[in-house]
N, C-alpha and C positions, 0 to 999 in steps of 0.2 A: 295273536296272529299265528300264521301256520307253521311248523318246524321247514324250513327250508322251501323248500318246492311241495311235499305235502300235505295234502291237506287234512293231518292233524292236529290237536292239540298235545300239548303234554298232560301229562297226569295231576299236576297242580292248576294248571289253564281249566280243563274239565272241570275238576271239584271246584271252581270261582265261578265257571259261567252257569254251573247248576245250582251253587247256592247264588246264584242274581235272577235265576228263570223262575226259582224254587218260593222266594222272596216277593217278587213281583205276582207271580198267581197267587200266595196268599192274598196281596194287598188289592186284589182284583177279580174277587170271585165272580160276580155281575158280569163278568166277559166270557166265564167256564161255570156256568151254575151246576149243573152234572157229572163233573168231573172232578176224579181226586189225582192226586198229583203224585202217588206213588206208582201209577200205569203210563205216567205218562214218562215219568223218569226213566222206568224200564226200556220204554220203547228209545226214548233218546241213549240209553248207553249202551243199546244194540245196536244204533247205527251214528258213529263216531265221523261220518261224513256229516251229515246231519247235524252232529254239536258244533261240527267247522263251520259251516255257513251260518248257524245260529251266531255263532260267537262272532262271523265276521259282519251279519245284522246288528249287532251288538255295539262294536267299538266301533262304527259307523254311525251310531246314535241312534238305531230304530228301537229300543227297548223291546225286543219282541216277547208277545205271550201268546197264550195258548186260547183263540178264540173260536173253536168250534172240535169237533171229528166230525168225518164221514163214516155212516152209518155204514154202510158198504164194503168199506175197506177197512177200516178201523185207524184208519191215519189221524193224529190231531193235526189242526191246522194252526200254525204257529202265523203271524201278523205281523209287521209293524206296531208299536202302539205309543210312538213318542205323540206330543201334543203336537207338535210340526214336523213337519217333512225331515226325515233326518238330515242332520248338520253334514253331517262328510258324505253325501248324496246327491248335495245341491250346484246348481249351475252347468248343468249337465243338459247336452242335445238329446233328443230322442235315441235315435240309434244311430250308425256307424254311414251309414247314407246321409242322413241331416248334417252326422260332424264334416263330413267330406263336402257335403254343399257347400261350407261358410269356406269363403278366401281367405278373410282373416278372422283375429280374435278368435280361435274355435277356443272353445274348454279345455279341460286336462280329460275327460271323457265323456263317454253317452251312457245313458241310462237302461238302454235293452241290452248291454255289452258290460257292462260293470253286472250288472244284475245277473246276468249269465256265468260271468268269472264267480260271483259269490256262492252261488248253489243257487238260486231263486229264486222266483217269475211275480215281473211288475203284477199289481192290481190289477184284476178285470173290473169294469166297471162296477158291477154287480158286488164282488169284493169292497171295494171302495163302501158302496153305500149302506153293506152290510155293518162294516166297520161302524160307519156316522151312526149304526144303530147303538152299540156299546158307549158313547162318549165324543166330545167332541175333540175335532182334528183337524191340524191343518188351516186353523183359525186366520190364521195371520202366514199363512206359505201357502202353496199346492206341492201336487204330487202328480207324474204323467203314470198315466194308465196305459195296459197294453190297447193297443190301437186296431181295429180292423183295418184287413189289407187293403178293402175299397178307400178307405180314408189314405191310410198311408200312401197306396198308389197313385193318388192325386197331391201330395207333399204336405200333407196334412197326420198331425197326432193329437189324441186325447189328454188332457189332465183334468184334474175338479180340486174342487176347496170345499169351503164348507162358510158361510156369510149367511148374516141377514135372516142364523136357524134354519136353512136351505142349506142341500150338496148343490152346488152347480159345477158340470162337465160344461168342457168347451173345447176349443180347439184352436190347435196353432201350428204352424208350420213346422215341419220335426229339427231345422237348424237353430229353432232358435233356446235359449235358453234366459234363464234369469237367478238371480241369486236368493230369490224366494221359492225356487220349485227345484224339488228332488225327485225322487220317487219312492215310494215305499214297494213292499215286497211281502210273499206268502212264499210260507214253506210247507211242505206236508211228512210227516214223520210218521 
């Protein structure tokens, strides 16, 4: 967690959550086939915002690793990549409009507003499906994806799973929540 209000780690926080990023790309080259892990470290210990959000994907339960760069930019693309929706993620409304809709029983949070306070942005669909290319996910939970505004503006949001060897996305009104759907997250470093 962060030292106080900022959002860094300490110096022994650091060297844990690099040797758990460090750990986890070994055991998952099949996610990063061209990529070696000492460029990537470089880039994570030049930007110390970036290991905060990581770390706070982390002890939230997304396991995140390193599933792509941009050609372009040179960012790697850090994922989610627990087998379910992360644990300390789940039971969460859409966004801050969907929690405000419910009278009662709302959550302890929404999901485009937690995601925001962490450093980094729900799944695009596209994300999503890229993901179900690496492995499977989400087997037994979902996850809400970021939602276009035509949808949202009719009180509708995306999630998907993954069944049946099929992703299927779907849609459900943004108040609502369940204790099998979180949301997973991408970060860009």
């Amino acid at each position: 967690m962060a030292q106080g209000n900022k959002k860094e780690l300490s110096a022994a926080q650091r060297e844990e959550l690099l040797r758990v990023l460090r750990a986890r790309f070994a055991q998952n080259p099949a996610r990063h086939p061209d990529l070696a892990w000492g460029p990537v470290q470089a880039r994570l210990e030049a930007n110390p915002a970036k290991l905060w959000a990581l770390d706070e994907m982390e002890i939230t339960g997304g396991e995140p690793d390193v599933v792509g760069q941009d050609d372009a930019t040179g960012e790697y693309v850090f994922v989610d990549c627990a087998a379910e929706s992360p644990k300390g993620r789940r039971s969460l409304c859409y966004d801050l409009e969907g929690w405000e809709a419910r009278k009662e029983h709302r959550p302890a949070h929404n999901a485009v507003d937690m995601a925001a306070a962490m450093g980094i942005e729900l799944l695009t669909e596209q994300q999503y499906r890229e993901l179900q290319q690496l492995g499977t996910f989400d087997a037994k939970t979902s996850s809400w994806l970021q939602t276009p505004a035509a949808i949202r503006q009719l009180g509708g949001a995306l999630f998907a799973d993954y069944r049946y060897g099929t992703v299927f996305v779907y849609h459900n009104s943004a108040p609502s929540y369940y204790a099998a759907r979180g949301f997973r997250g991408a970060l860009r470093v």
